[in-house]
N, C-alpha and C positions, 0 to 999 in steps of 0.2 A: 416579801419574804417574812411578811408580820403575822403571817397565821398561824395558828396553834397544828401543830403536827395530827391533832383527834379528830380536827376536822378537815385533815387533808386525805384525800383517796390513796389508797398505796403505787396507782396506779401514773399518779402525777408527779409521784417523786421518782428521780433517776438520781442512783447510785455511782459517787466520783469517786467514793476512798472505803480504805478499810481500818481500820484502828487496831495495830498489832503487837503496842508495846506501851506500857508507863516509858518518860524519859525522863531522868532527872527527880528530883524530890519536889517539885513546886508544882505539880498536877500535868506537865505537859505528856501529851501521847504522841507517839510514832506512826505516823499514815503510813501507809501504801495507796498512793494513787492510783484509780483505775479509771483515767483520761488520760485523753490526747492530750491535755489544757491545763498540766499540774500547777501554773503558773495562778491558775485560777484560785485557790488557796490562798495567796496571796493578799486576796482583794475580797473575802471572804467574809460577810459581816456575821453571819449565822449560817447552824445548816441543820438536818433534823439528825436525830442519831436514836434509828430502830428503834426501842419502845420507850424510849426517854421523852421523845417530842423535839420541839427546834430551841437548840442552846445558842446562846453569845458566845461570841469568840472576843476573846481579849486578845490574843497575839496568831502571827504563822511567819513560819520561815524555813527557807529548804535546808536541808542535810542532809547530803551523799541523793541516795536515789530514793529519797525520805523526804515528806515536808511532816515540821514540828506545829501540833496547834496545839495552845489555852484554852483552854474552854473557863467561859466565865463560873464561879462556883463550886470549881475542880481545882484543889490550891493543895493538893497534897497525890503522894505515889498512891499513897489508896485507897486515893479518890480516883485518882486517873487509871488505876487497877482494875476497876468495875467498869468501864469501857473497852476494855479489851476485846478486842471480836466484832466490835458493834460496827455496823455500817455507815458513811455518811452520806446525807444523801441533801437533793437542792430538787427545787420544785423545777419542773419542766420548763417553764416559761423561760428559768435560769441561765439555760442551756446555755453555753457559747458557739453564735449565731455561724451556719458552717454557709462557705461561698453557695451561688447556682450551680444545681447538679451532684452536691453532695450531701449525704443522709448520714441521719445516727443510726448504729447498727437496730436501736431498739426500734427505731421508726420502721424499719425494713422488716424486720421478722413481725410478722401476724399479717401481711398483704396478701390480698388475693392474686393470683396470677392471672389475666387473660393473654389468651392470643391476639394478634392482630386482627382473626375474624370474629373477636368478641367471647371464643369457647375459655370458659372457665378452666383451670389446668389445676389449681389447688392453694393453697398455702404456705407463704413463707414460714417454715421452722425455725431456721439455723442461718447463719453467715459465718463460711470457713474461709479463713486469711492464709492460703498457702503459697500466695508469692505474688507475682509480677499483678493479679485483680482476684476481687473477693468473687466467690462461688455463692451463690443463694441453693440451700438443701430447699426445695418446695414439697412438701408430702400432697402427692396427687390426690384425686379421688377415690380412685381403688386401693390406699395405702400406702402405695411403693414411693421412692423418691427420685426426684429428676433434679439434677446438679444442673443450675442458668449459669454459665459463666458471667460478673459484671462488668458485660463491655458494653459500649453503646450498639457496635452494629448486632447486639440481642436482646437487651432492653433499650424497647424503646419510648417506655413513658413511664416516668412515676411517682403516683397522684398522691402523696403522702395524705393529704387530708381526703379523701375519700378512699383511703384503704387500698390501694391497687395498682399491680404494673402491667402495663403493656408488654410482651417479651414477641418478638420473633426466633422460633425453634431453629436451630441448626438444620436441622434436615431441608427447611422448606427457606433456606438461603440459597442464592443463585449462586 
């Protein structure tokens, strides 16, 4: 996590939080978590923040449904005022490593869909979370979109490093 943010892709950074407040008079800002993993923060030695590059963190600690970080070099309200909005984000590799069988949503959206016989069906858009398993939106070829429900017995493989899931369609379930 020793790299300079100018030579990281934007594409290798994934976004944990949001920076949506000065707290206090000594440079701390007000996160909004956006992981599963807020505990993560915690243990946080750096992290990059949108066009700033990767800053030191001198402290972190939760409050309410908040965690509070330092940023080294940020030692006043406005200093920590100009962070406001900004994103924070940790290089891929980062990630906190999820069991067999489960994906980050970002892994999932951009996969190509095949069938079981191999036919191309389209591309992962979207992942909609409306309850009991996530929905993958795929925009077909002709444009339209076709909702995979996330259960095993319709996906049936998925090859995160080569782009691609296996699905069996409802229709053609016994």
């Amino acid at each position: 996590m020793l790299l300079f943010a100018a030579n990281m892709p934007q594409n290798d950074l994934i976004t944990i939080g949001k920076i949506v407040a000065p707290h206090g008079v000594r440079g701390d800002v007000r996160i909004l978590p956006l992981t599963d993993f807020p505990d993560r923060f915690l243990s946080l030695k750096a992290a990059f923040i949108d066009d700033l590059g990767q800053l030191e963190l001198e402290s972190a600690k939760q409050h309410k449904k908040f965690v509070l970080l330092k940023f080294a070099g940020f030692n006043s309200m406005n200093d920590a005022e100009r962070l406001r909005g900004k994103l924070i984000k940790i290089e891929r590799k980062d990630v906190v490593k999820l069991p067999e069988g489960k994906y980050y949503i970002f892994d999932i959206i951009g996969l190509n869909v095949f069938t079981e016989d191999g036919e191309l069906l389209g591309i992962i858009t979207d992942v909609l979370q409306p309850g009991s398993n996530d929905v993958y939106v795929v925009k077909l070829q002709d444009k339209k979109e076709l909702l995979i429900p996330a259960i095993k017995e319709v996906v049936k493989k998925v090859d995160i490093a080569n782009k691609q899931m296996i699905v069996k369609l409802q229709e053609e379930m016994d």
